[in-house]
KEKE-3310 file (N, C-alpha, C; in steps of 0.2 Angstrom, whole numbers, plus 5000, padded with zeros to 4 digits):
npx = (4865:4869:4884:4899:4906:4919:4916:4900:4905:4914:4907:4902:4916:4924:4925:4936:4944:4960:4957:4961:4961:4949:4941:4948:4943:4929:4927:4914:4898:4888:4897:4902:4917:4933:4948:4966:4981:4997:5014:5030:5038:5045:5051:5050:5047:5053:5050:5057:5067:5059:5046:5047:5042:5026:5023:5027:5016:5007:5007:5002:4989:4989:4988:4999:5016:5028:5038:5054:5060:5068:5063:5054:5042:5026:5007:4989:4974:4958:4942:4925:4911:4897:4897:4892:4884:4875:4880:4889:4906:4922:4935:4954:4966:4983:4998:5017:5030:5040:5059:5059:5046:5032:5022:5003:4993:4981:4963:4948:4935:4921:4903:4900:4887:4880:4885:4895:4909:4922:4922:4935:4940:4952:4965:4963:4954:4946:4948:4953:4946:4945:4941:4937:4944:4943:4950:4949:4967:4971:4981:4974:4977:4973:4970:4970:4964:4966:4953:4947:4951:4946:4945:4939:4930:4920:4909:4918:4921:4929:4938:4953:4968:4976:4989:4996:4988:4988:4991:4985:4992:4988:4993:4988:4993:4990:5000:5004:5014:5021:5009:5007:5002:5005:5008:5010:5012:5011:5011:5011:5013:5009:5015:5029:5031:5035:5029:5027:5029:5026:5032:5030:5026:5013:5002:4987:4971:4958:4944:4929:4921:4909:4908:4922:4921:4925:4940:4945:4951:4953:4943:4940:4943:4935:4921:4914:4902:4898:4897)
npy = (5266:5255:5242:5239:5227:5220:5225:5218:5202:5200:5203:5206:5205:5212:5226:5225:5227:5238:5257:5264:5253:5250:5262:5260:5248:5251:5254:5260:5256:5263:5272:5280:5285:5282:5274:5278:5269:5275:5273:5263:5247:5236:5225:5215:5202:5183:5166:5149:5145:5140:5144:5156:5154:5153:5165:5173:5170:5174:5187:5194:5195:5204:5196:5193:5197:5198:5202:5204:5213:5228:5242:5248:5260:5262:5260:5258:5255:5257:5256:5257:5251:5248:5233:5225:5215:5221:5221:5227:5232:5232:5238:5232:5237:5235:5245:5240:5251:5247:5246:5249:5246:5248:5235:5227:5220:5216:5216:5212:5215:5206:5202:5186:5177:5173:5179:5178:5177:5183:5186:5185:5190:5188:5198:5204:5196:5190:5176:5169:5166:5168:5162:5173:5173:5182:5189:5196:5201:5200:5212:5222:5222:5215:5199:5191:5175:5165:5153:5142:5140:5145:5141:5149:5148:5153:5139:5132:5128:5125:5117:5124:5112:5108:5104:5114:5122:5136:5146:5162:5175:5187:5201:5215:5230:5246:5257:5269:5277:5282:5283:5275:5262:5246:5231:5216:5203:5184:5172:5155:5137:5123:5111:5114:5125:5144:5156:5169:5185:5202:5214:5230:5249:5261:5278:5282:5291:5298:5299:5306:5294:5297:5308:5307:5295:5282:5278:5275:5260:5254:5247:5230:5220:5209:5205:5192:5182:5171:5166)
npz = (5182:5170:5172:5168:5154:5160:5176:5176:5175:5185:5195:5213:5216:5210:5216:5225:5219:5215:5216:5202:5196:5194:5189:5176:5170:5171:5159:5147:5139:5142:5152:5145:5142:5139:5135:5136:5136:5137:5136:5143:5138:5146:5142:5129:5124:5118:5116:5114:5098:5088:5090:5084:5069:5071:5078:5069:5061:5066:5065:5054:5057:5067:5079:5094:5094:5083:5086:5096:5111:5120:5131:5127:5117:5119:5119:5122:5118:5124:5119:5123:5111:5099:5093:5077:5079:5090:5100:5118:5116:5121:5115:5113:5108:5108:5105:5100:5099:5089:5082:5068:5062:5067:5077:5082:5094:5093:5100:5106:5117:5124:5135:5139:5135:5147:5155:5164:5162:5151:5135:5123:5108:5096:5086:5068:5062:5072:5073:5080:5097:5116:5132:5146:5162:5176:5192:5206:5218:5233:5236:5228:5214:5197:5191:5174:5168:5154:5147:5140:5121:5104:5087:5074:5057:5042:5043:5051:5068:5080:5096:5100:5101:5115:5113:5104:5107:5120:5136:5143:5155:5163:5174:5179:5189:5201:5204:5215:5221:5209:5199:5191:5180:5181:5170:5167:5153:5151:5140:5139:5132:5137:5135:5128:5134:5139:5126:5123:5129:5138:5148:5160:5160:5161:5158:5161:5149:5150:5139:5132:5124:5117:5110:5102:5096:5088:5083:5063:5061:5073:5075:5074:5055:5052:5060:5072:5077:5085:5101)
capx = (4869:4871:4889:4902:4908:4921:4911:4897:4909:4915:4903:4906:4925:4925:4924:4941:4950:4961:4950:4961:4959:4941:4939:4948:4938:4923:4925:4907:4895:4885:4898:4903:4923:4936:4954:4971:4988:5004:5020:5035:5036:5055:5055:5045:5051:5050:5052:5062:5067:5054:5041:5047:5037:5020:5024:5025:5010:5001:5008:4999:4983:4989:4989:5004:5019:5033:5048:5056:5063:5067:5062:5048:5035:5019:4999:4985:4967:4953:4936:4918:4907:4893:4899:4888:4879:4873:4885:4894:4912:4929:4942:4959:4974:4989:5004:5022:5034:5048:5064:5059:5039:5026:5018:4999:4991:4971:4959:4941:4930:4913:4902:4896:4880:4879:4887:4900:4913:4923:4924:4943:4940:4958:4965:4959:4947:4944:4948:4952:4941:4946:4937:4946:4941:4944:4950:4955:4972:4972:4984:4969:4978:4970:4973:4967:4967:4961:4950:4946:4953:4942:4947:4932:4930:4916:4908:4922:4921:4935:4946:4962:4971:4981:4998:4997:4986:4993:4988:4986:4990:4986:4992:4989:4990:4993:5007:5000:5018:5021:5003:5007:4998:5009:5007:5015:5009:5014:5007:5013:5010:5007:5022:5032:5035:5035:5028:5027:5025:5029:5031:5031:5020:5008:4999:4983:4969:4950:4942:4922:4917:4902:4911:4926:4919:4928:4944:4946:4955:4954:4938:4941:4941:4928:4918:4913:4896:4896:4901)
capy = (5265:5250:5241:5237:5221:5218:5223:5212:5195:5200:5204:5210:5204:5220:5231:5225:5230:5246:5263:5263:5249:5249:5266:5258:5243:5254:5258:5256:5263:5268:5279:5285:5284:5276:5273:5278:5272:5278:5270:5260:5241:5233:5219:5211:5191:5176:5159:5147:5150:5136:5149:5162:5156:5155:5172:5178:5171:5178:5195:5195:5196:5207:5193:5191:5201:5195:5203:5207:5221:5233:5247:5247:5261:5257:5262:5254:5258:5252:5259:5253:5254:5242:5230:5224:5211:5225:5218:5230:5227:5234:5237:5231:5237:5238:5245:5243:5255:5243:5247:5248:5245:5246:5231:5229:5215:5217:5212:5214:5210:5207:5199:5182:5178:5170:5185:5176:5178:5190:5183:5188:5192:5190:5197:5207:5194:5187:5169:5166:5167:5164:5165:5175:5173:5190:5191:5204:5199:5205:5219:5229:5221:5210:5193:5190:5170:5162:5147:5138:5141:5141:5142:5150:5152:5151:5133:5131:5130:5121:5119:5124:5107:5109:5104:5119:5128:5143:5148:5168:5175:5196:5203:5221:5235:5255:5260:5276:5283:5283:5286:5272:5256:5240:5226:5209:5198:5180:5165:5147:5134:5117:5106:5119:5131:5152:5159:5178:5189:5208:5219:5237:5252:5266:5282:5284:5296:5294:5305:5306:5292:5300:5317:5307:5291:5277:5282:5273:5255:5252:5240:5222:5218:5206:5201:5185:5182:5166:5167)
capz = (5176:5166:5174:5161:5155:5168:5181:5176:5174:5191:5202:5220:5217:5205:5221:5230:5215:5217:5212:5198:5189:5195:5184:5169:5168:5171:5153:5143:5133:5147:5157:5141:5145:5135:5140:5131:5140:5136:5140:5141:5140:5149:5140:5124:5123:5115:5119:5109:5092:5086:5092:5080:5065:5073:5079:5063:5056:5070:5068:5049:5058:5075:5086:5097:5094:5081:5087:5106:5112:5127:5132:5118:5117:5122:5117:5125:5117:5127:5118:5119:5106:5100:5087:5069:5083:5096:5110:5119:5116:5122:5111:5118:5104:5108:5098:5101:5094:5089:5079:5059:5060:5074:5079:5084:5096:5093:5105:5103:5123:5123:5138:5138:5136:5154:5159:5170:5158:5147:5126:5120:5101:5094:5079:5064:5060:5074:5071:5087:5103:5120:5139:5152:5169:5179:5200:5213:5221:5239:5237:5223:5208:5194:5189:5171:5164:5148:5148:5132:5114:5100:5081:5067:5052:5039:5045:5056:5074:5083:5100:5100:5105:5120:5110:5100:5113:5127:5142:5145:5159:5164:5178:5182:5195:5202:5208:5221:5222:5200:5195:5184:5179:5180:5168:5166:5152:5149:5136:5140:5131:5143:5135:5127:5140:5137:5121:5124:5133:5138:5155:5158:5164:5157:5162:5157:5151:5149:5134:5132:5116:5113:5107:5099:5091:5087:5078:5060:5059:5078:5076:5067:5049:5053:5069:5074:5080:5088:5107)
cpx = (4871:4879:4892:4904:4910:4917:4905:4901:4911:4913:4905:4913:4928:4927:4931:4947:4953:4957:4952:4961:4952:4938:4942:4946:4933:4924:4921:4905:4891:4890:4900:4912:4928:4943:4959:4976:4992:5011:5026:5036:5046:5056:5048:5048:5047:5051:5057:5062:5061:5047:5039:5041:5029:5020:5022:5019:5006:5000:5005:4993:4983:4987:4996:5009:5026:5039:5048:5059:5064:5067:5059:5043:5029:5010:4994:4977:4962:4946:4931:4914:4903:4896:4893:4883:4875:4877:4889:4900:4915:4934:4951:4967:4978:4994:5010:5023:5040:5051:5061:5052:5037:5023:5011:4997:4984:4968:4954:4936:4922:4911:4898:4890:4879:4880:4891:4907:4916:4926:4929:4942:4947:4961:4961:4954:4945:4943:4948:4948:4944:4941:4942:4939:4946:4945:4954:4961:4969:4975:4978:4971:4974:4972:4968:4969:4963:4958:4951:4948:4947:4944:4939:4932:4927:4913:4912:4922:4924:4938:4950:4965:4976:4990:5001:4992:4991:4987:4989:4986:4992:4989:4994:4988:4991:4997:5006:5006:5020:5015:5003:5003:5003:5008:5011:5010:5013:5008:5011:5009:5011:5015:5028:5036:5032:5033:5033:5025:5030:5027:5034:5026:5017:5005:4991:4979:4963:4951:4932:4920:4914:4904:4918:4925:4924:4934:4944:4953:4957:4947:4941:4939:4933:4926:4913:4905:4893:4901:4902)
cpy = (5258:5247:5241:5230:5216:5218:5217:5204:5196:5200:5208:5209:5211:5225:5230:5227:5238:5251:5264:5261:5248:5255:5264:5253:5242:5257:5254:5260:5266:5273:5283:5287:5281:5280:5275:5277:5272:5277:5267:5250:5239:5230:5218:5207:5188:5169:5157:5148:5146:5139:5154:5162:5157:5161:5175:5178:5175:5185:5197:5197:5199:5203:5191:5195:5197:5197:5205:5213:5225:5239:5250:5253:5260:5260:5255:5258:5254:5258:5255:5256:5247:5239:5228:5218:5217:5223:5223:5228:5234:5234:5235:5231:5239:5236:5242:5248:5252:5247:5245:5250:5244:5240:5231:5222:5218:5213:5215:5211:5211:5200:5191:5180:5176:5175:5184:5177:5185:5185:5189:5188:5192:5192:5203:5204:5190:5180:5164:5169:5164:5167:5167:5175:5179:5187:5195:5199:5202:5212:5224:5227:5217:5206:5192:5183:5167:5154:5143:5143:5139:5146:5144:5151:5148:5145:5133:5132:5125:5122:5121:5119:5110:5107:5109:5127:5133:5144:5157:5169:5183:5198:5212:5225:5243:5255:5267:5280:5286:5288:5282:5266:5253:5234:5221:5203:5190:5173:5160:5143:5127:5115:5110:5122:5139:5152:5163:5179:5196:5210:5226:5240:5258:5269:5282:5289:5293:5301:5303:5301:5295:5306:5313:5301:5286:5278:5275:5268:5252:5244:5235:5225:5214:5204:5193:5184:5177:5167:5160)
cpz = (5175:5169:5167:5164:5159:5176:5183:5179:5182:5197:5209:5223:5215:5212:5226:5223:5217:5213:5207:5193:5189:5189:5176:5168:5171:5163:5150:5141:5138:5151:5150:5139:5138:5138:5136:5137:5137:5140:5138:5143:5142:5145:5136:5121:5122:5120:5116:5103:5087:5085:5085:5073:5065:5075:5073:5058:5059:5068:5061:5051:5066:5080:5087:5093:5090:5081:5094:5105:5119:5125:5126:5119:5115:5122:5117:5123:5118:5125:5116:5112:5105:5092:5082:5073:5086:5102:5111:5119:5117:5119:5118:5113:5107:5103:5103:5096:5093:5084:5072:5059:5068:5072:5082:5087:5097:5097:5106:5110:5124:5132:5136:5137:5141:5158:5166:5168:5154:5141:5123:5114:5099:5089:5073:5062:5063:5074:5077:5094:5112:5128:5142:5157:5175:5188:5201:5217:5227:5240:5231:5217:5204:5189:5182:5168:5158:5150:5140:5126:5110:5094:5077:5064:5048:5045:5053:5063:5078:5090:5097:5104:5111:5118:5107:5103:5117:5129:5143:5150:5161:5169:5179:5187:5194:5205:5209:5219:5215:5198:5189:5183:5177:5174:5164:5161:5149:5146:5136:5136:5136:5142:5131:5129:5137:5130:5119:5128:5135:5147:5154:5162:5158:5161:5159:5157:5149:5145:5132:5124:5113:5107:5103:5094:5090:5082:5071:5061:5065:5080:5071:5057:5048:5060:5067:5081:5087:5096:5112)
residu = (UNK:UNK:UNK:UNK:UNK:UNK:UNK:UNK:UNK:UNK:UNK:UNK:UNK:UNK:UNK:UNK:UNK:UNK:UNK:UNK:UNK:UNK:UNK:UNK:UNK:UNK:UNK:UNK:UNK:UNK:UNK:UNK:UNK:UNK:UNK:UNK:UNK:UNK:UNK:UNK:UNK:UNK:UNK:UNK:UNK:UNK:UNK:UNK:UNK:UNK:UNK:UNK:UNK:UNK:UNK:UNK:UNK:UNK:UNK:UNK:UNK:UNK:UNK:UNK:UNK:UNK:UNK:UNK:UNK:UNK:UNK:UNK:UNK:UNK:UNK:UNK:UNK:UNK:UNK:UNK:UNK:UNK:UNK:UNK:UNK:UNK:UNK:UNK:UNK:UNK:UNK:UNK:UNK:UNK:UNK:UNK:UNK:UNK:UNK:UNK:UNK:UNK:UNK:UNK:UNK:UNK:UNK:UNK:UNK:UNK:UNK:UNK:UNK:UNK:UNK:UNK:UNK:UNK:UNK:UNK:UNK:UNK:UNK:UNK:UNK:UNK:UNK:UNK:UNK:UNK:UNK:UNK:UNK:UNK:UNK:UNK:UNK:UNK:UNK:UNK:UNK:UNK:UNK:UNK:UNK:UNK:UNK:UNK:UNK:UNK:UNK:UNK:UNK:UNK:UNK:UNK:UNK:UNK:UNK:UNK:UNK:UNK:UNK:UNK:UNK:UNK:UNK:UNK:UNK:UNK:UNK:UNK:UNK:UNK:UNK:UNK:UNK:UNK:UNK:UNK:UNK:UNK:UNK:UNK:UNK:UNK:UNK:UNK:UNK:UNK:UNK:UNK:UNK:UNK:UNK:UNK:UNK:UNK:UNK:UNK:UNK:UNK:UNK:UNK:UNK:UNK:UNK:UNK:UNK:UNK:UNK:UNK:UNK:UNK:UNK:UNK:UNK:UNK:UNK:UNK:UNK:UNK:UNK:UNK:UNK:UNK:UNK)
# end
């Protein structure tokens, strides 16, 4: 069977991860799987208040999260399907449920073409792109970072400077005695400082793609070809 994405990019590091994050980043088209968690996040912060209106531009297009909150519910859909290229991709939306209006962080993963990496698609229209580079922690958990920023559109194809760039950084695991999945995420920028970022946990369920299909308004407005 064909590995999935993460697998690929990871190679024989993929296999010291714990069994269950190794079965939710086995979701592909070949096992056929897709992922739903369900949960609660403790904390969804900002940085300074200088932050707040890039936040808000982002949150026009479901990147990054323009309000905070605790004890926020929490929706995690990770489903493959082949996107308008034929590349296997991974969906990666998350809702909040905040106080007035739900918020959504879109994220769209596809493999490299080299196959060493994983390309973060971010957004409804995919404007922004970033590399993450995937490890197994010792304890079974998994560290995700981003590498390079790249702005596109039309013509367009750009770094993101590092003055106005951020650093992602993933960390998730299982918690044996819960049955939950933990995860911590935080975006820095270099001179700055803190962004965003949210912590919290989730249960999850696997449901058969083939037989439910991709639900409507979960794939991008538009995709982004170039990787």
């Amino acid at each position: 069977m064909t590995p999935s994405i993460f697998r690929t990019a990871m190679g024989a590091d993929f296999d010291r991860l714990h069994p269950e994050l190794r079965r939710r980043f086995s979701v592909g088209l070949a096992g056929g799987e897709a992922c739903t968690g369900h949960g609660v996040m403790d904390r969804v912060w900002h940085g300074r208040g200088f932050v707040k209106p890039f936040l808000a531009l982002g949150g026009t297009r479901n990147i990054l999260v323009p309000r905070a909150g605790r004890n926020v519910p929490f929706m995690i859909e990770n489903v493959p399907y082949a996107d308008t290229f034929g590349r296997e991709t991974v969906s990666f939306v998350r809702t909040f449920d905040l106080p007035g209006r739900s918020r959504r962080f879109d994220a769209q993963m596809v493999l490299s073409p080299k196959g060493d990496r994983v390309l973060d698609y971010l957004g409804t229209h995919q404007h922004l792109a970033s590399d993450l580079h995937l490890r197994a922690e010792p304890d079974g958990s998994l560290l995700i970072r981003s590498g390079e920023h790249r702005f596109r559109e039309g013509p367009v194809d750009v770094g993101v400077p590092e003055l106005i760039g951020a650093d992602a950084e993933v960390r998730e695991s299982f918690d044996d005695s819960t049955g939950r999945f933990h995860i911590q995420v935080r975006v820095v920028n270099r001179h700055f400082g803190p962004l965003f970022g949210y912590e919290g946990s989730f249960r999850a369920t696997y449901t058969d793609v083939r037989t439910r299909g991709v639900r409507p308004g979960l794939r991008p407005v538009r995709e982004e070809a170039r990787a």
